[in-house]
Rosetta silent file (secondary structure, phi, psi, omega in degrees, C-alpha in Angstrom):
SEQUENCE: XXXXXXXXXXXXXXXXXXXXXXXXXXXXXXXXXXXXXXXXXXXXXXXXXXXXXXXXXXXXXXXXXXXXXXXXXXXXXXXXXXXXXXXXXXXXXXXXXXXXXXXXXXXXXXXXXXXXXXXXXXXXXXXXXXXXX
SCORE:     score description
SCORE:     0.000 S_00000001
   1 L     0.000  141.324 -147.054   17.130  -27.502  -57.336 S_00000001
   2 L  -105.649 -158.119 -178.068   17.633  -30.624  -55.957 S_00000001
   3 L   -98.397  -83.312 -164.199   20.508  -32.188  -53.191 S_00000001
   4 L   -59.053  -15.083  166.127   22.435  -33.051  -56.219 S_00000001
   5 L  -104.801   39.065  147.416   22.481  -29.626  -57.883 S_00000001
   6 L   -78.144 -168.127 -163.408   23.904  -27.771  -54.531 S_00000001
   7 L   -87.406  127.541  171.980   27.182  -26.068  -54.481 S_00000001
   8 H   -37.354  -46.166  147.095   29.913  -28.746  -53.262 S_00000001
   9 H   -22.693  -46.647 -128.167   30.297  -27.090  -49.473 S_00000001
  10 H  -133.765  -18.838  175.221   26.553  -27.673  -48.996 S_00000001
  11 H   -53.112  -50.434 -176.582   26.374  -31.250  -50.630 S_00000001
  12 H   -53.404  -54.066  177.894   26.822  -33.078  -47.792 S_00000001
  13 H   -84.938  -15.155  157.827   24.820  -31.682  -45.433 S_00000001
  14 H   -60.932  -40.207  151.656   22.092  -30.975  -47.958 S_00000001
  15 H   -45.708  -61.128 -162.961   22.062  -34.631  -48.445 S_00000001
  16 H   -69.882  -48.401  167.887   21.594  -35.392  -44.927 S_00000001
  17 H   -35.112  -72.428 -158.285   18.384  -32.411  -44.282 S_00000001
  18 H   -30.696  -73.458 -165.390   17.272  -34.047  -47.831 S_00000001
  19 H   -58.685  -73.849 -163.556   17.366  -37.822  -46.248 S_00000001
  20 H   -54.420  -30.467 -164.760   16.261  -37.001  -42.529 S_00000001
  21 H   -80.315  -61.669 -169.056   12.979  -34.329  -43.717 S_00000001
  22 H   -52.791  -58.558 -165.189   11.934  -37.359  -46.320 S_00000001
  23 H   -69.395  -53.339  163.670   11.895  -39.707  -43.515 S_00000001
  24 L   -64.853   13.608  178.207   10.312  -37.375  -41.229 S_00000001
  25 L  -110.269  158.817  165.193    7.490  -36.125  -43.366 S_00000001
  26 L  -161.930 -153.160 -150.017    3.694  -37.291  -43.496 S_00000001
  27 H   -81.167  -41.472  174.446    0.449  -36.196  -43.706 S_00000001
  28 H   -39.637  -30.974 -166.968    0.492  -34.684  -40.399 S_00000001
  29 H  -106.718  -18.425  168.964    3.148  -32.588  -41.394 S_00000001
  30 L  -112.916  164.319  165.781    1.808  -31.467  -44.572 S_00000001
  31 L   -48.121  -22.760  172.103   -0.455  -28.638  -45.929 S_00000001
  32 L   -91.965  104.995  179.807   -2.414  -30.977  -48.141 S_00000001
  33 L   -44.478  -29.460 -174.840   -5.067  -32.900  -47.455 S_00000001
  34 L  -109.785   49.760 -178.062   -4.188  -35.515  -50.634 S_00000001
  35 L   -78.566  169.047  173.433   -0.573  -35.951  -48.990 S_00000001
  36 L   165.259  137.311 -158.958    0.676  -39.420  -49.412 S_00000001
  37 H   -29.476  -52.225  178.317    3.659  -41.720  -48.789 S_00000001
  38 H   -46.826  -38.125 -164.559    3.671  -42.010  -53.036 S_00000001
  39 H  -128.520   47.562 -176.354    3.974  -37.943  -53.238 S_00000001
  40 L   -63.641   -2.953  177.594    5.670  -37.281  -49.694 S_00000001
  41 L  -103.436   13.511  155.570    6.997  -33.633  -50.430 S_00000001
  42 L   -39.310  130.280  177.925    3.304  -32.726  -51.056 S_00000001
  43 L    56.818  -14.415 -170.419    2.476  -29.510  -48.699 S_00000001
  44 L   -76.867   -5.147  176.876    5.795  -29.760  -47.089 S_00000001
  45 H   -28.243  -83.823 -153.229    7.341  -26.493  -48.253 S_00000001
  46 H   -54.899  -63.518 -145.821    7.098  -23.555  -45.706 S_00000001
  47 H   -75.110  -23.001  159.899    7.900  -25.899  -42.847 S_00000001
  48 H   -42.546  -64.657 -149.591   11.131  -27.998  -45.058 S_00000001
  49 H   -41.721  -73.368  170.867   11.911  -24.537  -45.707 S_00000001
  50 H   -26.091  -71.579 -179.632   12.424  -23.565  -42.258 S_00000001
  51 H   -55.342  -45.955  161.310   14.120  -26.276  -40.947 S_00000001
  52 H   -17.983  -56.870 -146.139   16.405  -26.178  -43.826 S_00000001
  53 H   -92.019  -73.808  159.880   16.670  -22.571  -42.975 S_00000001
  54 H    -0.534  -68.695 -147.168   17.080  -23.874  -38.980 S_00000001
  55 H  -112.090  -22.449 -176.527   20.677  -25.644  -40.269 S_00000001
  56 H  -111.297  -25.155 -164.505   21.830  -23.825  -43.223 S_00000001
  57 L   105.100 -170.934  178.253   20.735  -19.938  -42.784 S_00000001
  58 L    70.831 -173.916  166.925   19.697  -17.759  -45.266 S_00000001
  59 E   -84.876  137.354  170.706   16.378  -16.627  -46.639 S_00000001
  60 E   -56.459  113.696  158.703   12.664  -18.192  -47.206 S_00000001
  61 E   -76.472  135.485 -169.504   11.572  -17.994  -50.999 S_00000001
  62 E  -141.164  118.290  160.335    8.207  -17.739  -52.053 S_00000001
  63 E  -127.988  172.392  172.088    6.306  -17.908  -55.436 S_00000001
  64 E   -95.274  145.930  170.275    3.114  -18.747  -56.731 S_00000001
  65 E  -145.169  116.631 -157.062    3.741  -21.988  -59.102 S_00000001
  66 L    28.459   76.105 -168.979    0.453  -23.364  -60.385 S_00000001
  67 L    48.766   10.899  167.616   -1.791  -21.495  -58.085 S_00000001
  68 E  -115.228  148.701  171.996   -0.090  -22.704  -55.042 S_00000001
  69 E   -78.535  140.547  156.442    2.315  -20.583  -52.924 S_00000001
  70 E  -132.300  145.048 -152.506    5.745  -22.130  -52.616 S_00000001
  71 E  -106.308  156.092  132.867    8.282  -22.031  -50.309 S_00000001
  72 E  -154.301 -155.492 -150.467   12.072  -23.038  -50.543 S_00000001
  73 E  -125.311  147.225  144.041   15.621  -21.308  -49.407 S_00000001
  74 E  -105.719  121.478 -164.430   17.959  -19.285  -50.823 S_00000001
  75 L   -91.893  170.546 -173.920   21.491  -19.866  -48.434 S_00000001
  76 L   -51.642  -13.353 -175.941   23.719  -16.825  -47.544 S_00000001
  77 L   -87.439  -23.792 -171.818   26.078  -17.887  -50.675 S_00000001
  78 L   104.348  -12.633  148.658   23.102  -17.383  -53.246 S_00000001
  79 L   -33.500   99.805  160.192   22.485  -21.049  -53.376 S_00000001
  80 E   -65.113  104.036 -152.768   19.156  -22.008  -54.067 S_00000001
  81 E  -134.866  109.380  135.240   17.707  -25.379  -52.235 S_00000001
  82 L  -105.201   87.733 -152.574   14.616  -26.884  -52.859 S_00000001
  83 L   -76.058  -28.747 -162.977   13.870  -30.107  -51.056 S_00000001
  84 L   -93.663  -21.518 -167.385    9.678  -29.821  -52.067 S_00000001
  85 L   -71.100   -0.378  141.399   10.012  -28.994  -55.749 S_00000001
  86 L   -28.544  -47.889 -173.810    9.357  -32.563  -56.780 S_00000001
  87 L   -81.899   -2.167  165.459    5.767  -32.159  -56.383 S_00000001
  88 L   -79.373  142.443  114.366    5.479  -29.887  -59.530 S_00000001
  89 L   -24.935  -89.970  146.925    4.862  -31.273  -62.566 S_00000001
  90 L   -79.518  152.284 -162.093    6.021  -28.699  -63.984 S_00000001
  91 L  -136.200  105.175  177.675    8.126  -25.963  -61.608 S_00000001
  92 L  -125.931   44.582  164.038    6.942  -22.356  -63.474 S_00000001
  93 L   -26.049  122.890  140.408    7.270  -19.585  -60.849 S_00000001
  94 L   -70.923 -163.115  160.730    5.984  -16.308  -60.410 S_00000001
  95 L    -1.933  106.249  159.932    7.129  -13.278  -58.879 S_00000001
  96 L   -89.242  160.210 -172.962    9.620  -14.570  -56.416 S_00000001
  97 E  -149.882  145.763 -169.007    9.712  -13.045  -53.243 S_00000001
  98 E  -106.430  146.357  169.672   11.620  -13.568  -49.575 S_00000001
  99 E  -121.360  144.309  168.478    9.421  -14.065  -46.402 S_00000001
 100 L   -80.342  167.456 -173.116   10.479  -13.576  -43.240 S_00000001
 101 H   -81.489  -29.253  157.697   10.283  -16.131  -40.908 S_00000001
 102 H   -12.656  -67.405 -170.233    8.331  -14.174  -38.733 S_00000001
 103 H   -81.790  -32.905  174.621    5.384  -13.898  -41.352 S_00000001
 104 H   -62.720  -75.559  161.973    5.751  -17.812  -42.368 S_00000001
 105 L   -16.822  -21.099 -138.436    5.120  -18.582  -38.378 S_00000001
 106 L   -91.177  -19.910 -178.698    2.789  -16.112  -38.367 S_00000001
 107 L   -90.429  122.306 -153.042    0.268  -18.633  -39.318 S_00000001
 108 H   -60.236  -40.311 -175.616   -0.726  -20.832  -36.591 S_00000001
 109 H   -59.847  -22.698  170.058   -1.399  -24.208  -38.779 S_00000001
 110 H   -57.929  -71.784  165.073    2.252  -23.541  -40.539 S_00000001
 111 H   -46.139  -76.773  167.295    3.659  -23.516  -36.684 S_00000001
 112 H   -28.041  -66.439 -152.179    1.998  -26.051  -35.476 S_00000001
 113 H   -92.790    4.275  154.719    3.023  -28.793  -38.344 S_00000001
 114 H   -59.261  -63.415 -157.702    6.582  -26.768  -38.169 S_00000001
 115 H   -60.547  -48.206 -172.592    7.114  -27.468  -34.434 S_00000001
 116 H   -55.962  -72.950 -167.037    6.429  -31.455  -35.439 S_00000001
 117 H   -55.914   -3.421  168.035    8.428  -31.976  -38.000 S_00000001
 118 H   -76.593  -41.388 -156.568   11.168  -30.002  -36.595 S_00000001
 119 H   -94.049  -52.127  142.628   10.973  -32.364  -33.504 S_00000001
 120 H     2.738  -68.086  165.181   10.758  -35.426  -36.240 S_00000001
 121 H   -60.768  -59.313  178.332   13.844  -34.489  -37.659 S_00000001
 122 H   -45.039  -21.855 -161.722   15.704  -34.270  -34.785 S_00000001
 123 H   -91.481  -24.191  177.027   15.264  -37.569  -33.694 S_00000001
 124 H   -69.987  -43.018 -155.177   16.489  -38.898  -37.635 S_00000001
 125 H   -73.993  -50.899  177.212   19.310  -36.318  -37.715 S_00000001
 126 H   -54.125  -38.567  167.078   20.075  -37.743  -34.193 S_00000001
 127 H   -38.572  -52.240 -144.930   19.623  -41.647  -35.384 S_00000001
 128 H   -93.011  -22.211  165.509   21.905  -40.865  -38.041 S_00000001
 129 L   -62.893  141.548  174.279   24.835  -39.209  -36.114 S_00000001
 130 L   -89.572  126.802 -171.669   27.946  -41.693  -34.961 S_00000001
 131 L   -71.585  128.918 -170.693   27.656  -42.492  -31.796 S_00000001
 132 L   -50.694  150.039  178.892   31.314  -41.202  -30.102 S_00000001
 133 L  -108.074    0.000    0.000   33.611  -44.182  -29.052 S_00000001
């Protein structure tokens, strides 16, 4: 599910993750070696997921969907947010299953391109805020 299929509470600010994570992802930031500006939510799952998960809550989702593990959020309402699911062709899940964040972290290379793009964001989310008069 997309920005435009969230719940109306959640549009807004789902918009705003949506815009600042696109602007803050690259290759550095993704899992995939054959990232690229043309396909930018390539590899970017676990660590969207998080930050997503950083600002909205809820749980990490995980399936396999054409032999790759994928991540996205479910929020505390049952709302289902996937900013990465673009890079399917086709989007055919297996099993789904919640990860803790713990166990997503757990992996160092996951952390690592977490802590950037977490620090990435901030500085868009911050760009993007109106400055008080």
């Amino acid at each position: 599910m997309g920005p435009s299929a969230a719940t109306e509470p959640h549009e807004s600010k789902v918009w705003h993750l949506a815009w600042a994570l696109r602007e803050a992802w690259s290759a550095e930031t993704s899992a995939d070696e054959h990232w690229s500006p043309e396909q930018p939510s390539l590899g970017q799952c676990a660590v969207t997921a998080l930050v997503v998960q950083d600002h909205l809550g809820g749980k990490l989702v995980r399936a396999e969907v054409d032999g790759v593990s994928h991540y996205w959020n479910r929020l505390p309402d049952g709302t289902e947010i996937d900013l990465t699911r673009d890079q399917f062709a086709r989007f055919s899940p297996g099993r789904v299953e919640t990860r803790s964040r713990e166990y997503v972290l757990s992996f160092p290379e996951t952390a690592r391109r977490y802590h950037i793009l977490g620090e990435r964001f901030a500085q868009r989310d911050a760009a993007m805020r109106p400055v008080p008069s």
